[in-house]
N, C-alpha and C positions, 0 to 999 in steps of 0.2 A: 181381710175386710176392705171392700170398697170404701172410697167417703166421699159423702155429700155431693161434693163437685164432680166425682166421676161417673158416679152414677147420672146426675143431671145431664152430663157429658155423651155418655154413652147412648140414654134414653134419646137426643135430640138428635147425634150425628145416625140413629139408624133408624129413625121417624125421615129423618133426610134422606138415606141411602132409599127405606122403602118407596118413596115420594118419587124417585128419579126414577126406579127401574119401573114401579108401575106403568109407566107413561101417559097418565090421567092428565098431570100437568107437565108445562115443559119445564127440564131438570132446569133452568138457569131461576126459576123459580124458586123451585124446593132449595136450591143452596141457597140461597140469598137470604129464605126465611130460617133454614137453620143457620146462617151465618149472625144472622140479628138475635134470635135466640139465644147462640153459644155467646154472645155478645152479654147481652141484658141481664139472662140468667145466672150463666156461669160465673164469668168475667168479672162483671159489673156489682148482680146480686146475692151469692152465695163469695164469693174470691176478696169481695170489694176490694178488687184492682184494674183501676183502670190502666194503671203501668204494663200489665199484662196483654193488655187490649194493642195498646199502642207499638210494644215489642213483638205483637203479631202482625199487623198490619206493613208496621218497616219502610213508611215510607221515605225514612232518613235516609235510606240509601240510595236511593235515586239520585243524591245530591253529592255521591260521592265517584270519585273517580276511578276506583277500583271496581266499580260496579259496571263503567262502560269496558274499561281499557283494565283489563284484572290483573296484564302479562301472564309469567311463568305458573303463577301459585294462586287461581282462582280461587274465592271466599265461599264458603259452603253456605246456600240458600238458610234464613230463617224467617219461618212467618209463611208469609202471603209471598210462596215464587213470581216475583216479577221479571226475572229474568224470562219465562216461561211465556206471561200473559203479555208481554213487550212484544217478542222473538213471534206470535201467532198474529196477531196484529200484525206486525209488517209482513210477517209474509201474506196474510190474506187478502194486502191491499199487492203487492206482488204476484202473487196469482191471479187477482184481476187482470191486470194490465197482460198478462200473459193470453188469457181469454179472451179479452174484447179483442188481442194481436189474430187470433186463433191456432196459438202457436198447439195446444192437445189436440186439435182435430187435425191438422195438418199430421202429425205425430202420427197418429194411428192412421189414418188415410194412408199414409206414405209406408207402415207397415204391410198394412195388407196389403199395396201392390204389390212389395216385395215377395212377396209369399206368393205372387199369381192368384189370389185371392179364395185359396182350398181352404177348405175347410179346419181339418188338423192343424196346418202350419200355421193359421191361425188362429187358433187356442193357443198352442206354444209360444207363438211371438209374443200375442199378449200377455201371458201370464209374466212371460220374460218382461215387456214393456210396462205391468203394471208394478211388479218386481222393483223393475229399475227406479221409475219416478218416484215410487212411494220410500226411495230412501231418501228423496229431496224435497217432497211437498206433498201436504196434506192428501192422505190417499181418499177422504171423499171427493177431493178433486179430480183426483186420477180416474175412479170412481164414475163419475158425472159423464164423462168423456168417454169413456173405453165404452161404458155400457151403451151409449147413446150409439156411436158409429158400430158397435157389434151389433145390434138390434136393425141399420142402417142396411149392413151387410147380410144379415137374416133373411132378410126380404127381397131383397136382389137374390141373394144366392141360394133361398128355400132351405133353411135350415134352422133346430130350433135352436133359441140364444142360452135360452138355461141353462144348460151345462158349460158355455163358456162364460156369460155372467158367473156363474157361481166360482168357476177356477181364477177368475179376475180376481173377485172378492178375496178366493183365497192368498193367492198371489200376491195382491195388494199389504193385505196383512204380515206375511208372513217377508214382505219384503221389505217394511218400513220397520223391521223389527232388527234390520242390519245395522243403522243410525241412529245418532242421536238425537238428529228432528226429522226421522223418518216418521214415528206417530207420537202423539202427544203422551204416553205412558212413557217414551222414552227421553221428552222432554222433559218430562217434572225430574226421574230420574239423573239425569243428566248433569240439568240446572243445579238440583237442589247439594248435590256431594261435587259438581266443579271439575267434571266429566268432559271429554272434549270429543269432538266427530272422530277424530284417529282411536279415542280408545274405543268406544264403538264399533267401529269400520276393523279394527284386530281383531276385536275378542267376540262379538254377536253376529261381524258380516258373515265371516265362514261358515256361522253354526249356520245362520239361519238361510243361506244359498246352499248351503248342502242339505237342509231340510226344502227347500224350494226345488232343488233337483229331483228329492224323491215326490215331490207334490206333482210334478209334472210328467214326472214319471206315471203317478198313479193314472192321473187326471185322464193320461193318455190310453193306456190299457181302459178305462172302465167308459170313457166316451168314444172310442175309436169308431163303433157299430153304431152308437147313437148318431152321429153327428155324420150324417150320409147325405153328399153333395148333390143338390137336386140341379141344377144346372152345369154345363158345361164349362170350367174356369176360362176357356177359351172367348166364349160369349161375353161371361161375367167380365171380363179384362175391358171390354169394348163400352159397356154400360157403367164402371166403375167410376165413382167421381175423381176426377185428380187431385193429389194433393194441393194444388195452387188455389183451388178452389176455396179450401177454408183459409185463405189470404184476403183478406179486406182491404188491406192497409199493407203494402209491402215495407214502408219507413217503419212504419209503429212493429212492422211483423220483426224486422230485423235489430230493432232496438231494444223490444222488449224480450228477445230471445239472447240480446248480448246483457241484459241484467242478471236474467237467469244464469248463464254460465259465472258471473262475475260472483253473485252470490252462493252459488256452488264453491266455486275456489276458495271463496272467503271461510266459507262451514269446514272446506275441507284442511286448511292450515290454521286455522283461528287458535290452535295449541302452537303455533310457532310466532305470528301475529301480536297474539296475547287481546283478541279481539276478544268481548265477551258475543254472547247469540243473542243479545239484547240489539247491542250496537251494529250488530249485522243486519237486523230486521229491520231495524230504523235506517239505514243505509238501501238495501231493497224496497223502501215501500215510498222515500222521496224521490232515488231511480226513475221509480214507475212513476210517478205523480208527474215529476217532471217532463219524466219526456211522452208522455198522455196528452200533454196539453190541454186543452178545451172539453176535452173526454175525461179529466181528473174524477172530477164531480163524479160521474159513472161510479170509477174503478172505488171512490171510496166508499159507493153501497155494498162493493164487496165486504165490507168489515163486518164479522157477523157478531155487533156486541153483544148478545146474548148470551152468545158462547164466552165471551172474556169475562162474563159479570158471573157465568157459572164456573169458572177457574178461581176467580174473586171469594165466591160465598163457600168454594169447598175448600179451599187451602185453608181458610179461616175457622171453620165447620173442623179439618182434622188436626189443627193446630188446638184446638179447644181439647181433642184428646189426648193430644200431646202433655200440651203446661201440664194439666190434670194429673200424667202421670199416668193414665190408663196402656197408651201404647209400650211404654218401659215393661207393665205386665206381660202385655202378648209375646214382647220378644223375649221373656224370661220363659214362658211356657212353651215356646216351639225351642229355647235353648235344652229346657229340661226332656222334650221329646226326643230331640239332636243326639242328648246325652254327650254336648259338644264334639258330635260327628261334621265334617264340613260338606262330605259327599249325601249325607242324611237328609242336614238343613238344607242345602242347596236342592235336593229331589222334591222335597216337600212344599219348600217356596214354589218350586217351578210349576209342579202338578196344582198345587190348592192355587194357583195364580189363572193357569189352564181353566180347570172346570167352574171356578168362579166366574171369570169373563168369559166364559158361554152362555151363562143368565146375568149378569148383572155389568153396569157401566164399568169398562175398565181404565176407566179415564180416574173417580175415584176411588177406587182399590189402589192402583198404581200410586197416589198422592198419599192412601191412607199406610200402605206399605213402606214408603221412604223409610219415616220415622223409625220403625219398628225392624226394618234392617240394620240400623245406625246404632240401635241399642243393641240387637242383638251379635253382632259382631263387636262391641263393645265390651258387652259382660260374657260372652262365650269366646272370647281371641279368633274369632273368624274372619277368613278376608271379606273386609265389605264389598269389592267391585266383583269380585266373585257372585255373591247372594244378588249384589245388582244386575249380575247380565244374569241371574237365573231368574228375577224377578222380567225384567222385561220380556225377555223372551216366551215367559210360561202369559202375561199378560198382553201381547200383540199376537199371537201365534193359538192361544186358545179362545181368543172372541174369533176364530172361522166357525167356530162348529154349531151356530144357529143363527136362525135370521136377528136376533137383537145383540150379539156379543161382539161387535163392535160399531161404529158412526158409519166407515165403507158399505157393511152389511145392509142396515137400513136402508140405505141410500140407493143402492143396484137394488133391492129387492124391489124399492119405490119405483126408482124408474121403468123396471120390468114389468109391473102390473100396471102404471100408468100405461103404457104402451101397449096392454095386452097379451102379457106373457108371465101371468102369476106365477110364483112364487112360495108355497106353500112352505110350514115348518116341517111336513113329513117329507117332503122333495128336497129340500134345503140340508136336514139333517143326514138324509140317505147320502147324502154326493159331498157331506162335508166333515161330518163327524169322526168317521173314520180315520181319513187322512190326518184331520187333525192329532187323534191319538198317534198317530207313527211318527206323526214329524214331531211331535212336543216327545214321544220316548225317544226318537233319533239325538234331539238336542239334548234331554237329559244323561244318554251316554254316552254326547258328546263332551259335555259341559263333565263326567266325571273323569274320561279319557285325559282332558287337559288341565283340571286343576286338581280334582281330587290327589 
């Protein structure tokens, strides 16, 4: 039997899930009002605790030391991840600065000369290119850029971008699914059990560049005949913009390309360090500020609070099912389906993670799965960081397979039809769906090759 609180609980966090997928309003909304809800109602009016409230929020720890600088033995995330909503914040004012530098179109410009600017070889670089970034920075950013200069290259080179937008997108995905702040399903991950970029980078790079290999593989076979070079690369070479050209500022270019590396290195030892990806992000975004100068102002429109206040309203929103006691059920019920098999639990996470973030935000599933990994390798003796790389990978690797199953997706589909090159769900599905099943059962008999 349910009680009171969890029912209340359950009713409010999927009024809020409906809210966000719909896309009537925008999601930073819908959490916010179920965060106030899970607040008043639960918390406050059936719980009357507001101790409750307050050991969700957590703002205690902001004021403690092991929360910047954690060393050896990071503290596992409770409440409201700030380490999460910290670590996106600095990087989004980091990304700026990297932008206004034009340090992504220099990036791609300088690809496709390499390639003599064919057709094929670039689809492959960029998937490669979109691949790489997206295990260091937001792949709508990566996203914003690729699509822009491929659309750039279209028109010069008479060819249609669809199908290499959409292998972006896959790429994109399926490459930020290597790292730990590759995409934000693997940041709450990460954050919240005390995860570092090296365990990432061992146990999910491999999967997920050996499922990017077969993506590029497919990508290539099934566009090879589509994507027929209307002009002669010879020509194209001569009309091609240089990369110097997205150079505005060569100071600001070379500075804010020595932030990026610096914050790279930092993500990449931060388990040796003993840095948290809190104090990393706040280290990258005063970087940028700084050496912006007079352009600061700019770079801090890049902060897109919406997005941090919808981080805010949903940690709070599944924390509410947590206290409650609701999540402890679900991870008893896929224990009792497991029948405490670990190759079972682990397929079933991965797949139901898969075709859920094909329709719905995988940003909260991801938040709302933490918990309910954490219990159920608890009461079932299973390895958590197991269930966790099965969890992220089935949740960054399964929003390719339609225009809404993850933020990248939206974002190239937008720019594509902005620019006159729609994007439909029946075109989107045909060239992504697919793939997406072989690479999510590639990683699942990967994932039982190596732990099961």
């Amino acid at each position: 039997m349910l009680s009171l609180s969890q029912i209340l609980a359950i009713i409010i966090f999927v009024l809020m899930f409906a809210a966000i997928t719909s896309g009537k309003i925008h999601r930073y909304i819908a959490a916010i009002i179920g965060a106030a809800l899970m607040i008043l109602v639960v918390f406050l009016g059936v719980m009357h605790s507001p101790d409750a409230f307050w050991r969700v929020l957590n703002l205690a720890q902001l004021g403690h030391a092991q929360f910047w600088v954690p060393g050896a033995h990071p503290i596992e995330s409770q409440g409201v991840n700030w380490q999460t909503i910290i670590f996106i914040a600095g990087m989004m004012i980091m990304v700026g600065g990297l932008e206004s530098a034009g340090f992504f179109r220099w990036m791609c410009l300088h690809t496709a000369r390499l390639v003599k600017c064919r057709t094929m070889p670039i689809l492959i670089s960029f998937m490669v290119l979109a691949g790489f970034l997206s295990m260091f920075i937001d792949s709508i950013t990566v996203l914003l850029f690729l699509s822009m200069v491929t659309i750039e290259l279209a028109r010069l080179i008479k060819f249609d971008p669809v199908p290499i937008i959409v292998a972006e997108i896959f790429a994109a995905n399926t490459g930020g699914s290597a790292t730990m702040c590759g995409d934000p399903p693997n940041i709450i991950v990460g954050t919240s059990f005390g995860y570092t970029f090296t365990d990432f980078a061992i146990n999910t790079g491999p999967i997920a560049w050996a499922g990017m290999f077969l993506a590029i593989v497919y990508f290539y076979f099934i566009f090879r005949k589509t994507l027929k070079q209307g002009t002669d690369p010879a020509e194209i070479m001569k009309s091609c913009p240089l990369p110097s050209s997205a150079i505005t500022n060569p100071r600001l270019f070379k500075l804010a390309t020595a932030v990026f590396i610096l914050i790279v290195a930092l993500l990449i030892t931060h388990a040796y360090t003993g840095l948290s990806v809190a104090i990393i992000g706040v280290i990258g975004a005063v970087l940028s500020l700084a050496i912006a100068g007079r352009e600061a102002g700019e770079i801090i429109k890049h902060i897109d609070w919406r997005t941090l206040l919808f981080f805010l309203g949903l940690f709070i929103c599944v924390s509410g099912l947590e206290v409650t006691g609701v999540l402890e059920k679900v991870a008893r019920l896929i224990g009792d389906v497991s029948r405490g098999n670990l190759a079972i639990a682990m397929g079933f996470i991965l797949w139901l993670s898969a075709f859920l973030s094909a329709f719905i935000d995988n940003i909260p599933f991801a938040a709302t799965m933490v918990p309910v990994i954490s219990d159920l390798s608890k009461s079932g003796s299973m390895s958590l960081p197991v269930l966790a790389w099965a969890l992220s990978l089935g949740t960054d690797i399964g929003g390719n397979a339609t225009p809404i199953g993850a933020s990248a997706n939206v974002v190239g589909t937008a720019i594509s039809e902005k620019e006159g090159y729609p994007i439909g769900w029946g075109r989107f599905i045909k060239y992504a769906a697919l793939p997406m099943i072989l690479v999510v059962g590639l990683c699942n008999a990967l994932l039982i090759w190596r732990y099961a």
